[in-house]
C-alpha positions as CSV (number, residue, x, y, z in Angstrom):
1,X,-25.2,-3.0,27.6
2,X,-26.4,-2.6,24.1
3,X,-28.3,-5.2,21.4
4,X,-28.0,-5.7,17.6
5,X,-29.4,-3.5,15.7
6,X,-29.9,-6.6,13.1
7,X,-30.7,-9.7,15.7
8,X,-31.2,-7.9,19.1
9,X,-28.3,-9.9,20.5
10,X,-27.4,-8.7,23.6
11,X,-23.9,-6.9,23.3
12,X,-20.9,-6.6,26.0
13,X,-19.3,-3.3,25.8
14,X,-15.9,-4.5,24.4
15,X,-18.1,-6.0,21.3
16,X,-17.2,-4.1,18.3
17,X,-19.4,-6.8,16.3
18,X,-22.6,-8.9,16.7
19,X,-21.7,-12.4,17.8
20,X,-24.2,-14.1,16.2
21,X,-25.0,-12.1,12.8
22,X,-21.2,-10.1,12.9
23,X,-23.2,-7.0,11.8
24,X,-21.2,-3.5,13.4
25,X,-22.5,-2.4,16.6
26,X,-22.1,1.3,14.8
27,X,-25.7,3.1,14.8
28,X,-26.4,5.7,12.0
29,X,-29.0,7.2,14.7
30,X,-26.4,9.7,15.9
31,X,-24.4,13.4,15.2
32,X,-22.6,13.3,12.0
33,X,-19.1,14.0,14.3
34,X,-19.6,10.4,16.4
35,X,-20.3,8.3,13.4
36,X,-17.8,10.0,11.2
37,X,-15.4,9.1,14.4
38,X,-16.5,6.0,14.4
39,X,-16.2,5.0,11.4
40,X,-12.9,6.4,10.9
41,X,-11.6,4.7,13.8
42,X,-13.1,0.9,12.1
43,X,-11.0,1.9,8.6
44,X,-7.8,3.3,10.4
45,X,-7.6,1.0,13.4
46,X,-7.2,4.0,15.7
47,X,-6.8,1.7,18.7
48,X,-3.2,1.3,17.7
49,X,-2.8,-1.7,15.3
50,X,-2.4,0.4,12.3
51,X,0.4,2.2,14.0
52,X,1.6,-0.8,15.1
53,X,2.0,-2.2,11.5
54,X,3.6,0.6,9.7
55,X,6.3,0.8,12.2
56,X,7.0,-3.3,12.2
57,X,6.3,-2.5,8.2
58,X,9.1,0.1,7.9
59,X,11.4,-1.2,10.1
60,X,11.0,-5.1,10.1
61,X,11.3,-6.2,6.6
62,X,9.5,-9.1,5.1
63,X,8.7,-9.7,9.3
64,X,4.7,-8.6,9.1
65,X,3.7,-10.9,6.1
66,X,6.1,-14.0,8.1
67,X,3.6,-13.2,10.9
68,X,0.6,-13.0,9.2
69,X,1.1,-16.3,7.6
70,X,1.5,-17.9,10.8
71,X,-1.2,-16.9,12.4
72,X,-0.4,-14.3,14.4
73,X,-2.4,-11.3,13.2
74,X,-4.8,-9.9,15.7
75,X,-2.5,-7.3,16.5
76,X,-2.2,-6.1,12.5
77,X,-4.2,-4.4,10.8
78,X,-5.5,-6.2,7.7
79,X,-3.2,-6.3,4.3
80,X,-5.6,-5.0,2.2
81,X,-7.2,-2.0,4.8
82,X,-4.1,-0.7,5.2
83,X,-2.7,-0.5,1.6
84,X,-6.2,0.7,0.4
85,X,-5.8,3.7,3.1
86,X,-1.7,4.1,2.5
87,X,-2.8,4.1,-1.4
88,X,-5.6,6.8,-1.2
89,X,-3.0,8.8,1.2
90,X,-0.4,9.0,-1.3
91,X,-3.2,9.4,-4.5
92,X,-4.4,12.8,-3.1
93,X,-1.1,13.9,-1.9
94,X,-0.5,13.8,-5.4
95,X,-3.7,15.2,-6.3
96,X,-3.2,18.4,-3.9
97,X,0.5,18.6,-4.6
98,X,0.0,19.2,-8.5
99,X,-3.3,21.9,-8.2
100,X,-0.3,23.6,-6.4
101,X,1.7,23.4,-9.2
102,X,-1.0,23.3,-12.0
103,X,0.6,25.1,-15.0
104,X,2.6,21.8,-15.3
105,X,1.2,19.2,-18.1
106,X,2.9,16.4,-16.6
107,X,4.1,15.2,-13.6
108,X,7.1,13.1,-12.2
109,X,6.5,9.9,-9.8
110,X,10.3,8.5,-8.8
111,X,11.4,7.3,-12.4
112,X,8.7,8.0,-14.1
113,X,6.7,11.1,-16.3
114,X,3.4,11.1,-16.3
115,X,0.8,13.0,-18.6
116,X,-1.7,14.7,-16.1
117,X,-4.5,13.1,-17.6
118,X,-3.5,9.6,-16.7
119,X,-3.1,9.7,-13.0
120,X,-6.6,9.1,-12.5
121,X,-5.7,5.6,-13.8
122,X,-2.6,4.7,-11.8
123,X,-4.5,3.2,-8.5
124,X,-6.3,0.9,-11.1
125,X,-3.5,-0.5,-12.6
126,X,-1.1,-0.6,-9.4
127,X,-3.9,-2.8,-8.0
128,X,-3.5,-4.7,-10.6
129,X,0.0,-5.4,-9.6
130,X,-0.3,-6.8,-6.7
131,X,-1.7,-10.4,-7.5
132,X,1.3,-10.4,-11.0
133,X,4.0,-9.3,-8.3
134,X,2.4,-12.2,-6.3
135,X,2.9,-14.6,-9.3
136,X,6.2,-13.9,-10.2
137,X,7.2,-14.5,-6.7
138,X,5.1,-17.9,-6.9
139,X,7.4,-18.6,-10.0
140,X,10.8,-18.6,-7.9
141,X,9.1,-19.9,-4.8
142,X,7.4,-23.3,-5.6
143,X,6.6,-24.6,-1.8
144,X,5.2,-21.6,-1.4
145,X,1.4,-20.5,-1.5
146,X,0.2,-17.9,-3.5
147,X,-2.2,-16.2,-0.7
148,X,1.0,-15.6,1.4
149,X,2.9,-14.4,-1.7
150,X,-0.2,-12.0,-2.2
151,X,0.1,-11.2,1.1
152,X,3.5,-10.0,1.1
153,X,3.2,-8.2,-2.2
154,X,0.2,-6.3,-0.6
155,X,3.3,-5.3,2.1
156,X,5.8,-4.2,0.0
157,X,3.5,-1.8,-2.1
158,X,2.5,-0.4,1.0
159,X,5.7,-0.2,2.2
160,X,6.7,1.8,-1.7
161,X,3.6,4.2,-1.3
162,X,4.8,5.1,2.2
163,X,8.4,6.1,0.7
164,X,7.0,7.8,-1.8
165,X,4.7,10.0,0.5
166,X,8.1,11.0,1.8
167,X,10.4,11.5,-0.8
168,X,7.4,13.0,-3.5
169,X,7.2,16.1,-1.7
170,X,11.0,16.3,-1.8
171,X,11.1,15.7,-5.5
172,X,8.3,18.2,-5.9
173,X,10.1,21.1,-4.1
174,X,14.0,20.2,-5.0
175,X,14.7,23.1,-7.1
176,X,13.3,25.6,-5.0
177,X,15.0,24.2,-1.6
178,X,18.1,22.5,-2.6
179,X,18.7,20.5,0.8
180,X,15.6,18.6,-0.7
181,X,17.9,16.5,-3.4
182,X,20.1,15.4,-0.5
183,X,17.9,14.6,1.9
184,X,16.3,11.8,-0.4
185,X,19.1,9.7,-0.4
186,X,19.1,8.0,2.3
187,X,15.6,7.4,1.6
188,X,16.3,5.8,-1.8
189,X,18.5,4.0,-0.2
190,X,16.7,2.1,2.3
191,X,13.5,1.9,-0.9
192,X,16.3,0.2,-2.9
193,X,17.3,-2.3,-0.1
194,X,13.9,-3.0,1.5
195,X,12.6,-5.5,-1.2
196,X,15.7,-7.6,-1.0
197,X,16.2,-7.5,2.9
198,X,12.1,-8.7,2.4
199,X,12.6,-11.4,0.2
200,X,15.8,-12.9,2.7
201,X,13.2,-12.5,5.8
202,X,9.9,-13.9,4.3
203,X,11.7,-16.6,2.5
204,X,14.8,-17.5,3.8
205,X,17.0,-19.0,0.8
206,X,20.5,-18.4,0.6
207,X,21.1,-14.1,-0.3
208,X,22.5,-15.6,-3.4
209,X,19.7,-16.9,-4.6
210,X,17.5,-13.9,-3.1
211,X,19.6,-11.4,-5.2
212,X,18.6,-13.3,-8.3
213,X,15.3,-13.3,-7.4
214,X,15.2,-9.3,-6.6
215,X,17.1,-8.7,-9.4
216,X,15.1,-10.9,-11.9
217,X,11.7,-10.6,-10.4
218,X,11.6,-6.6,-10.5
219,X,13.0,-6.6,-14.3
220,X,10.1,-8.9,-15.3
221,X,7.5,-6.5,-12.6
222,X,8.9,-2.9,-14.3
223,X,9.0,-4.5,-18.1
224,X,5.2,-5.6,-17.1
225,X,4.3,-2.3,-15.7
226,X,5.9,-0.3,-18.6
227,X,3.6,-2.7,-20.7
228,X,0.6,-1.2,-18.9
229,X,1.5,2.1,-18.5
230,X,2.1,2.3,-22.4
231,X,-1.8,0.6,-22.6
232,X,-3.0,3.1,-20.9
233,X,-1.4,6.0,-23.0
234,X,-2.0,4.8,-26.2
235,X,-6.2,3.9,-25.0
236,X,-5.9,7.7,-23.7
237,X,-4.5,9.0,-26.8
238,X,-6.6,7.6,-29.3
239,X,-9.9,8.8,-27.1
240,X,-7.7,12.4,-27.5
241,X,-8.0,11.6,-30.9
């Protein structure tokens, strides 16, 4: 048995939390190594939720934010954790990917070119996405609410990071191992489907209706992206200037 740090609450083993003030039972008091384990296993959920997710999040579309909205997610790891740990993944892929390849002044991202300099503002403005994905889904879907529409938009990007952690490398190393180009297909295909299979699952209106709304709803997210992207080059550019 243990007690609070903060309240001196007496603590059962199994308590990863104070009872009575919530505080973490984690104590700074300790080898670098533990705490560093510890605290990694708090952010990636290391008792197996996270793992858990991703594979219900890859293979179950639109299922995780359905369960999550009723109730049921004790076994999940948090929305937000595990895009914030899925987005910094895939941020210094990049990051380590292009010192690799450093004499380039630019850098390709699935349709997209973008000037070196403004990667370091893409995690901004993706975050930003997430609650306008979220209101254009609010738009089509009346009865429903806008935290679970958030909810599932913090899913999906999680679910695109993820597919591009795997098919980035590919598109990084294509011309030097041609088997690369290929073996992204089936990759792109599944990325195309996903959002559409998630959209039939989470929301369950007739697939004729669904297909206008993935057809309508990512026009309206890429024109609003574009929008931002082209912000963020011309705010660049004129500081160049």
């Amino acid at each position: 048995m243990s007690h609070c740090l903060n309240c001196q609450t007496l603590l059962k083993p199994e308590n990863k939390y104070c009872p009575n003030c919530s505080q973490s039972k984690l104590s700074l008091t300790q080898p670098f190594t533990q705490t560093a384990s510890q605290v990694l296993h708090e952010i990636l959920d290391v008792d197996g939720r996270l793992a858990n997710t991703i594979k219900k999040l890859i293979f179950s579309p639109g299922l995780l934010s359905k369960e999550f909205i009723k109730g049921r997610r004790v076994s999940y790891t948090p929305p937000l954790r595990m895009y914030l740990v899925i987005n910094l993944i895939f941020f210094v892929m990049i990051a380590l990917i292009h010192s690799s390849i450093n004499e380039q002044s630019s850098i390709r991202i699935a349709f997209f070119l973008f000037p070196t300099g403004t990667l370091g503002k893409l995690p901004k403005l993706m975050f930003l996405m997430l609650p306008v994905y979220a209101a254009l889904i609010q738009v089509f879907y009346k009865n429903s609410f806008y935290v679970g529409n958030l909810i599932f938009s913090l899913h999906l990007h999680s679910f695109i990071y993820l597919m591009f952690i795997i098919i980035f490398p590919m598109e990084q190393y294509e011309n030097k191992y041609e088997f690369l180009s290929w073996l992204q297909y089936p990759f792109w295909a599944y990325f195309i489907c996903y959002p559409l299979i998630a959209l039939k699952v989470m929301y369950e209106k007739s697939w004729i209706y669904t297909i206008f709304v993935y057809m309508l709803s990512f026009a309206l997210y890429m024109g609003i992206l574009v929008l931002g992207l082209e912000v963020i080059f011309a705010i660049l550019k004129g500081r160049a200037d």
